[in-house]
N, C-alpha and C positions, 0 to 999 in steps of 0.2 A: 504494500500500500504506500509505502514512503519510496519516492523519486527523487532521481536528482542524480548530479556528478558526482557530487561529497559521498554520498550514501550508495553509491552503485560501488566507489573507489576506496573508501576508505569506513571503519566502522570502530566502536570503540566498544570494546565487550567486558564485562566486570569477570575476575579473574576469581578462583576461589579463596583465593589469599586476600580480597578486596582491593587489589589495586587497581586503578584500570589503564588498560594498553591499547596503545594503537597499534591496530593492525590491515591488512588488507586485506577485502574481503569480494570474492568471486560467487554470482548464485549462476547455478544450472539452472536453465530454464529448458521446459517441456511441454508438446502437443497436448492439445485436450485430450485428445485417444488416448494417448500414453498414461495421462494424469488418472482420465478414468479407468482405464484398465489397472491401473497401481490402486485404484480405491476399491477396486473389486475384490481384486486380493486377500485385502482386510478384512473384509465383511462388510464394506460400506454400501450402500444401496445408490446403483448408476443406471440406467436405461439401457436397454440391448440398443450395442453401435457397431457397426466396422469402419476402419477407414478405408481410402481406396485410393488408388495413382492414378488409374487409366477407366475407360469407359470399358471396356471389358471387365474389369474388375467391378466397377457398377454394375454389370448386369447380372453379373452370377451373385453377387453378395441380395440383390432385390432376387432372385429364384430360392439364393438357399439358406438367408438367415432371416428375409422380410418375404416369405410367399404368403403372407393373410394380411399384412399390412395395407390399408388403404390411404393410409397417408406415411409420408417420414418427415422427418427433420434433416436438412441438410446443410453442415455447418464446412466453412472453407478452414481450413487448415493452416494457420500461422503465429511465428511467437510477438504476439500482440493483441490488444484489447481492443474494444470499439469494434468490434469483426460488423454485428447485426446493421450498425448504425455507419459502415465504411459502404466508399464505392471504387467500384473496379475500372481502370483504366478504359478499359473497353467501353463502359457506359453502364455495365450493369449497375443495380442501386442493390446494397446491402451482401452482407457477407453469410449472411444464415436464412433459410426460409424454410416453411410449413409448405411442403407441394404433394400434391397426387401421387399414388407410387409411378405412373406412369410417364409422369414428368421430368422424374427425378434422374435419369439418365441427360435430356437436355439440359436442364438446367448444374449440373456437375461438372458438363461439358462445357458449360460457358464460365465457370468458375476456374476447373485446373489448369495449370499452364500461364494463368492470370495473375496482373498483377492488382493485389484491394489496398485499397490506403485508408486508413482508419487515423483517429486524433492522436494511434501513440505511433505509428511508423514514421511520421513524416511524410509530405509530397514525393519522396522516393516509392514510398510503399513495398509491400512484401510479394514475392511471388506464390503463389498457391501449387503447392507440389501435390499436394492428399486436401480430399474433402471426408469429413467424417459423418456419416449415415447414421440415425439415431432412430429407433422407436419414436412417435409423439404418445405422448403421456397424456392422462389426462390430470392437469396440473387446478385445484383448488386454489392454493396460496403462494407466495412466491419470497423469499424472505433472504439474507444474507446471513453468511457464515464466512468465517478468518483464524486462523490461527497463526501469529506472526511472533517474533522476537523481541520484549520491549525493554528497553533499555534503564527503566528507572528500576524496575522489580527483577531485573536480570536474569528476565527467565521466560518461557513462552505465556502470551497472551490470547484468550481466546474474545474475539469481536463477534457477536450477532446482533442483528436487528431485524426488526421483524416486517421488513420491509424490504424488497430483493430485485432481482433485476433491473435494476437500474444504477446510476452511480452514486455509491458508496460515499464518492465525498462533496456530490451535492445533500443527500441525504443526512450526511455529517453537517455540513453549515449550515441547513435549513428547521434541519429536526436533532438539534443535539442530543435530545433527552432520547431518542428512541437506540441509539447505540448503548448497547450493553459491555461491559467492556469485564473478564473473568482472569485475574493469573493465574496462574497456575503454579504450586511451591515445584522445581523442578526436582526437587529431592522426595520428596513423599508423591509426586504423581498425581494426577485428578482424579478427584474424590466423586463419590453421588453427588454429593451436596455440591461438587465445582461446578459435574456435568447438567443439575438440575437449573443452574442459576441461566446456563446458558439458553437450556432449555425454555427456559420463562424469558430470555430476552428474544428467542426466536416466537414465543408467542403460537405456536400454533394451534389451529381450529378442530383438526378432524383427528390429525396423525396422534396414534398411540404416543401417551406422553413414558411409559419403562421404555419401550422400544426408539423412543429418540433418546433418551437419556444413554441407550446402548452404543445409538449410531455417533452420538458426540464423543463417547472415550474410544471408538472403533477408530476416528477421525486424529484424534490424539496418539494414539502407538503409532499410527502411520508417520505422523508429524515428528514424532523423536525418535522411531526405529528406521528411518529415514532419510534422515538428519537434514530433514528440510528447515527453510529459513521462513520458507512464505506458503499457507493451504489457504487456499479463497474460492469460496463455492458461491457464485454469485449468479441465477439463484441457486440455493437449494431453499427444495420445494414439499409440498404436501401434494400429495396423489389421492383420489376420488378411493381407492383404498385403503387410505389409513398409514400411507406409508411415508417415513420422510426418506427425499431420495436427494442425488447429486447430479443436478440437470446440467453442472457446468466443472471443468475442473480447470484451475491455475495452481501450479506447483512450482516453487523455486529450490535449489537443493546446496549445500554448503559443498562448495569445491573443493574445502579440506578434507572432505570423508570420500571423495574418489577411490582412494585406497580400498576405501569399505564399504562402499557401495557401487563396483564395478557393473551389474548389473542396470543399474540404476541410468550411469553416465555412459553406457553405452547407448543411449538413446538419443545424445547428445547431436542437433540437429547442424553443422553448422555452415548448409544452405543458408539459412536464416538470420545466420551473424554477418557483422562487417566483416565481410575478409581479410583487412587489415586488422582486426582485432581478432582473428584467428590466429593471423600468422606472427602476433603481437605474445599471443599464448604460448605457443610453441614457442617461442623463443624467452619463456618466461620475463615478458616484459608486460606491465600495465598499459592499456593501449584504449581511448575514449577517443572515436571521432567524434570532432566539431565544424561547426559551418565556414570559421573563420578564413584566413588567409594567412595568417603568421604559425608556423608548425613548429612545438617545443619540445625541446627533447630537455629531461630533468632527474637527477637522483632524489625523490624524495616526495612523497603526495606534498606536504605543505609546501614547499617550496615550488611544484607547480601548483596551487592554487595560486602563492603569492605571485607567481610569474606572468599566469593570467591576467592577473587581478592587476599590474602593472602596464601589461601591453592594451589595455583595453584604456588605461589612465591615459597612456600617450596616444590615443585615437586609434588604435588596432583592434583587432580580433583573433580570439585564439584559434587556430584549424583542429585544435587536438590536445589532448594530457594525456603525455608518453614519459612514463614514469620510470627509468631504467634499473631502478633499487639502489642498495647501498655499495652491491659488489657486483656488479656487471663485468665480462665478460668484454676483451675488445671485439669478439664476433658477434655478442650483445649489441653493442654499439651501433658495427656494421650493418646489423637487422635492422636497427631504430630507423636508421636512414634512409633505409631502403623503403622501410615503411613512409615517411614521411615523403618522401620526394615521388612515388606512387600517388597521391592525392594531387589530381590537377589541380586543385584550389587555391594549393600551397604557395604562396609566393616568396615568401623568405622564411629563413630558419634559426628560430635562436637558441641555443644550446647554454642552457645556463647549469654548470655543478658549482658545488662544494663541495668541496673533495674531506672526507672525514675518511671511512672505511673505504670510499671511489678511491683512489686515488686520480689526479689531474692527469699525468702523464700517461694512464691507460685510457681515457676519455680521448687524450690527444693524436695517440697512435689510432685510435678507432675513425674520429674525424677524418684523419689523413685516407686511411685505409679505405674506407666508404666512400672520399672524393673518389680514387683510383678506381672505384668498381660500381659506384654510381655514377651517370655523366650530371653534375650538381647544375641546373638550369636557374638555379635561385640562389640568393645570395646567403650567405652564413655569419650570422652572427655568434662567434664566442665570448661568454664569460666564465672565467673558471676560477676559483678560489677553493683555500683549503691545501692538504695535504700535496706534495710533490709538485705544488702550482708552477714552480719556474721551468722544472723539467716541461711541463708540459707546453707552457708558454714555446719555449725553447724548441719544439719539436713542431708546433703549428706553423713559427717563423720561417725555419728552413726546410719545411714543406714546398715551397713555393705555389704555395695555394692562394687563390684570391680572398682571403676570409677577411673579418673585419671582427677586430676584438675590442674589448669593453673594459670595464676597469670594475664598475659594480650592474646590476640588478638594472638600478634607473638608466644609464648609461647605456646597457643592453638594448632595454625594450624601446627608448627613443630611435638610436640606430635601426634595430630593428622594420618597427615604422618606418621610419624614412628612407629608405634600403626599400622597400616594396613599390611604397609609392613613389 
């Protein structure tokens, strides 16, 4: 539910010792299919779905898992929200629809292959690889569900309200009181009493109130056996049988538990990522396109924010926070650049370390070494300070490279700027 650069990049988690650390923090994110198939698992209660790539595959999935269905649900397939309420490149309007079972081969086929733009992709928008084929339910109520990570009580929080498919945080600004909000002690686990509270902020009408109180701790082992960071069922719903179900799933997962949850990240889509933040991972470097025109390469989250937060002072914009860590690698380095000077956008480059655990002079052979094997079409700005700073200075100079170096921070992102335009 929490967006943003700061919060995608960087997190601050209470430690058991109570100190607190900063650390970096990566979530997997995963298809509805996938999300629902993982809650099925559980025991958690989802709607009969397939996904599908091709229209052959719509046609045998409508013969052999929907032959009595007279209607389905047909939802496009991408890692992004807004799907119902997105339109597709082509002209269609909306990313999900209720259609005839006889429809649903056309309209799937105007969907795959397609690109939907919705309010979280951007004007770029996503390509539609899989559309996901769902039973239509007969849905009574319609209500939200969350369980996220919250930062004061240091431990998973569960959100309901009893108000659903739609968003969550106009509903928050408009109807404070109807979010219910439940921690959960991460050491003793959720109780009846946690899962009942919840249950009374979801409010429901028809659905068996022991058997929701089931489906909410069913929802919770999934959420820490998991080791997700974000579960949002937005809606889950009451069915004309009494049942609460999972008409939607969004799941994000802690990329430190890949180790132990192999299963999990092998689902790991990354059609759907920027490519340069693929190849940003692989090369264990922190990688956030942006819209800008100034592309920054930096050891350290706050120091690119602060580097931002500078180039934007002197009338720029940032293209990117490429965060290279504290001990990069000069093949590290060379990847950075590679990635950065990839982005048409990019007009000039400014490289600002502090060398503490970097050292300058591995930063500097990297610079050099990346001119040699990038053809550099923009101009570079260096600031380097810190540990081994003259060696590196010293190594930029007799490069005979065209660079243009800084003395501080301010000094950088002025050049910088002016350097592009």
């Amino acid at each position: 539910m929490v967006r943003g650069l700061v919060n995608k990049l960087v997190s601050r988690s209470l430690s058991i010792a109570g100190k607190w650390q900063q650390q970096q923090l990566r979530r997997l994110n995963i298809h509805e299919y996938q999300g629902a198939e993982l809650m099925g698992k559980y025991g958690v209660n989802v709607p009969k779905g397939v996904a599908v790539s091709s229209l052959d595959e719509v046609r045998k999935a409508i013969q052999g898992v929907f032959p009595n269905e007279s209607e389905l649900v047909v939802k496009s397939q991408i890692l992004a929200g807004g799907r119902g309420l997105g339109t597709f490149k082509s002209g269609l309007k909306g990313g999900v629809h209720i259609v005839k079972a006889d429809q649903v081969e056309d309209l799937a086929g105007k969907m795959l292959g397609q690109i939907l733009v919705t309010k979280q992709t951007g004007p770029q928008g996503k390509v539609v690889s899989k559309v996901y084929l769902c039973e239509k339910l007969s849905l009574v109520n319609e209500m939200y569900f969350a369980i996220t990570l919250d930062r004061n009580t240091a431990g998973p929080l569960i959100i309901a309200c009893r108000k659903g498919g739609t968003s969550i945080e106009d509903l928050a600004e408009k109807f404070p009181d109807m979010i219910v909000k439940v921690p959960i002690d991460v050491f003793t686990g959720i109780t009846d009493e946690d899962a009942a509270k919840v249950v009374d902020g979801l409010a429901p009408t028809v659905a068996d109130r022991k058997d929701s109180i089931e489906q909410v701790k069913k929802l919770y082992e999934l959420f820490c056996k998991c080791d997700c960071t974000l579960l949002e069922i937005n809606p889950i719903a009451e069915t004309a049988d009494k049942q609460l179900v999972a008409a939607d799933a969004k799941l994000n997962f802690d990329d430190n538990a890949a180790f132990r949850q192999k299963e999990i990240f092998a689902l790991r889509d990354p059609s759907q990522e920027d490519p340069r933040e693929v190849a940003a991972a692989k090369a264990d470097l922190n990688y956030i396109g942006l819209d800008g025109e100034i592309g920054c390469m930096v050891n350290g989250a706050g120091l690119a924010m602060a580097t931002m937060d500078i180039i934007k002072l002197h009338g720029g914009t940032p293209a990117n926070f490429l965060d290279v860590g504290g001990n990069a690698s000069e093949g590290q380095v060379v990847e950075a650049f590679k990635i950065l000077t990839s982005d048409d956008k990019v007009k000039a480059i400014l490289v600002n370390i502090f060398g503490g655990i970097m050292k300058c002079d591995i930063i500097a052979s990297g610079i050099v070494n990346a001119a040699k094997q990038v053809t550099l079409k923009v101009p570079v700005v260096v600031r380097l300070e810190g540990t081994n700073v003259d060696q590196g200075k010293r190594t930029l100079k007799e490069s005979g490279l065209a660079l243009i170096t800084a003395d501080d921070l301010d000094d950088a992102a002025e050049k910088a700027v002016k350097a592009y335009k």
